[in-house]
N, C-alpha and C positions, 0 to 999 in steps of 0.2 A: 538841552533840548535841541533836537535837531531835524527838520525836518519842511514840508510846505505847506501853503495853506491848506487849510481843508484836514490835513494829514500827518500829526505831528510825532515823532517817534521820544521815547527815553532810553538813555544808555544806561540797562542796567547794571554795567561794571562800573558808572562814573559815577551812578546817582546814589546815594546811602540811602537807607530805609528812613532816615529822620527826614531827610530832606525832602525824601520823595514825599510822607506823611506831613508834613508842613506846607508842601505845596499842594497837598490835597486840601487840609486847613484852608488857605487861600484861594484857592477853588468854589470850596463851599460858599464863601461870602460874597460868591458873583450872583447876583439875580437873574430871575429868567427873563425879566424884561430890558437885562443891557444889550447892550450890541456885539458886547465880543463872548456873550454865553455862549454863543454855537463855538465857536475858538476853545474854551474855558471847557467843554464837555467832550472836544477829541484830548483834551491837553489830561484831565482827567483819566481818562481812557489810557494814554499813553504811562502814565502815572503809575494807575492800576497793572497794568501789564509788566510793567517794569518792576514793582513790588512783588507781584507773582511769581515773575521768572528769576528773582532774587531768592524769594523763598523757597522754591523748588532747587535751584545751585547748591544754597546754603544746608540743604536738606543730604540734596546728592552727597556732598563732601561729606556731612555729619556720617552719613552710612558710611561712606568708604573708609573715612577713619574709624570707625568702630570695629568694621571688621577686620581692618590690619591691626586695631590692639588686641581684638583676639585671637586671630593668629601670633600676635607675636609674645603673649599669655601663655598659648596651649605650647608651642615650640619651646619656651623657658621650662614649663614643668617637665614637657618630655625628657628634657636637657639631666633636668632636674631631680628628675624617676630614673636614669640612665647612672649616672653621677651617683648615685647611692646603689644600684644593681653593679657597677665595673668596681666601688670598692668592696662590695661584699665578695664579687668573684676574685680579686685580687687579695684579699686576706685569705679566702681558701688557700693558696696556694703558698700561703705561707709567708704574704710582705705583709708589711703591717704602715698603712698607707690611708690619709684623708683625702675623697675626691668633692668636690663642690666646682659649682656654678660660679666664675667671676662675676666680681660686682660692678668693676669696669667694661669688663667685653664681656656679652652674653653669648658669644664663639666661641668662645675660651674656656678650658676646665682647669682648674686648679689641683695638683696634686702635693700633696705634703705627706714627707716620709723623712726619715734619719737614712734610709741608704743612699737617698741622690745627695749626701755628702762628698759621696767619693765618684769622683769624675768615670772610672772606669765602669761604674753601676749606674750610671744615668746615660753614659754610652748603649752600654747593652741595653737597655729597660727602652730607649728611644728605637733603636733601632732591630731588637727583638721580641720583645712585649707588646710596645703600640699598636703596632701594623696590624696584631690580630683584632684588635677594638676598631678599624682604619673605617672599615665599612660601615658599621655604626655610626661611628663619632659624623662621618661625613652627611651621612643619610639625615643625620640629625641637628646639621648646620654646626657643627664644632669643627673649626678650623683649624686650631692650635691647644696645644695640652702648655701650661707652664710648673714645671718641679720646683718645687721650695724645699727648702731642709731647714728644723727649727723652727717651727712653727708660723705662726701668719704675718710677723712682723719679716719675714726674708721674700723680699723682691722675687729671689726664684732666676728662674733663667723658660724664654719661651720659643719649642720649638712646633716646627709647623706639623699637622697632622701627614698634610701629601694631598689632599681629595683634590680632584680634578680642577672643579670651578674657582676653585681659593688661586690655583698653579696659573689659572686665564686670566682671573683678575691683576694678577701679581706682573704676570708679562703684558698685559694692555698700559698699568699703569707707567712701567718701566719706557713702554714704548713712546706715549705722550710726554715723558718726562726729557728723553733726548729728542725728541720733538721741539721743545720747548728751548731748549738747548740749543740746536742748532737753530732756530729761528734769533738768537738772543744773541748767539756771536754772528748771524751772517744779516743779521738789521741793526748795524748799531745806530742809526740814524732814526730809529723810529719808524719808517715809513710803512711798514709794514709787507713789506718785499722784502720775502727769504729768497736766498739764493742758493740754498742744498739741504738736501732731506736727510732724515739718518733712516738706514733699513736695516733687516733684519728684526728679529727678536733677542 
């Protein structure tokens, strides 16, 4: 509780809902003929207010979570509607190839085929096949394809699609990282004083 007389405020990041309602509890069993009731009914007040603006926050977040799990619901199916459309287009044409949704990274699509056995068929297929789905796959938040041969028990090998945004994140994080680097050889004392930057990308 913080605040002056007359005018008492509650922090409602510090106060929990129990707490606050407990000290509502204790509130109530001040009479109106003690002396510190007029204290006891801003403290009230402040009480009430604090509970309100908790439950409005708690309300806020509840929506906003909701509606990034449905966003990120609808984006999986699409993934998902996509991922059964590129393997039906890709048996037309003659491979014979499982595409799914990874269960570890939802950017990720799985392909399994008996041709990316052979290193020179998962060359070509990477670097002449893909690129036609690029604009898709991207559009559609899939970052990287991974080839398995042999069914679901092979690891696979995972390369990257190419879209744009996956290329920015991949150089921002590159660049914090010898960031971090040169701060670590040029503070070994701790202090927190770097003495040279790393540039470029």
């Amino acid at each position: 509780v913080a605040g002056q007389t007359g005018k008492q405020v509650i922090d409602a990041e510090r106060v929990s809902q129990d707490d606050a309602r407990e000290g509502l509890a204790h509130l109530d069993a001040i009479t109106a003929s003690a002396p510190e009731y007029a204290d006891a009914q801003q403290l009230r007040k402040a009480y009430e207010t604090a509970l309100k603006r908790r439950d409005e926050e708690n309300a806020r977040s509840q929506v906003t979570a909701d509606k990034k799990q449905a966003l990120d619901e609808a984006a999986l199916l699409s993934r998902k509607t996509y991922a059964q459309a590129l393997q039906k287009q890709l048996n037309s044409t003659g491979i014979d190839i499982t595409v799914w949704v990874s269960d570890q990274q939802p950017d990720e699509l799985v392909m399994d085929s008996d041709l990316f056995k052979d290193t020179d068929n998962r060359v070509y297929f990477v670097q002449n096949t893909l690129p036609k789905s690029r604009r898709n796959l991207c559009a559609l938040g899939v970052h990287q394809v991974r080839l398995i041969r042999g069914g679901v028990f092979s690891l696979g090998d995972a390369y990257s699609v190419g879209c744009p945004e996956a290329k920015a994140e991949r150089v921002a994080q590159k660049a914090d990282a010898r960031e971090e680097i040169a701060q670590a050889i040029n503070d070994p004392d701790g202090t927190g004083h770097a003495h040279a930057r790393v540039d470029g990308t």
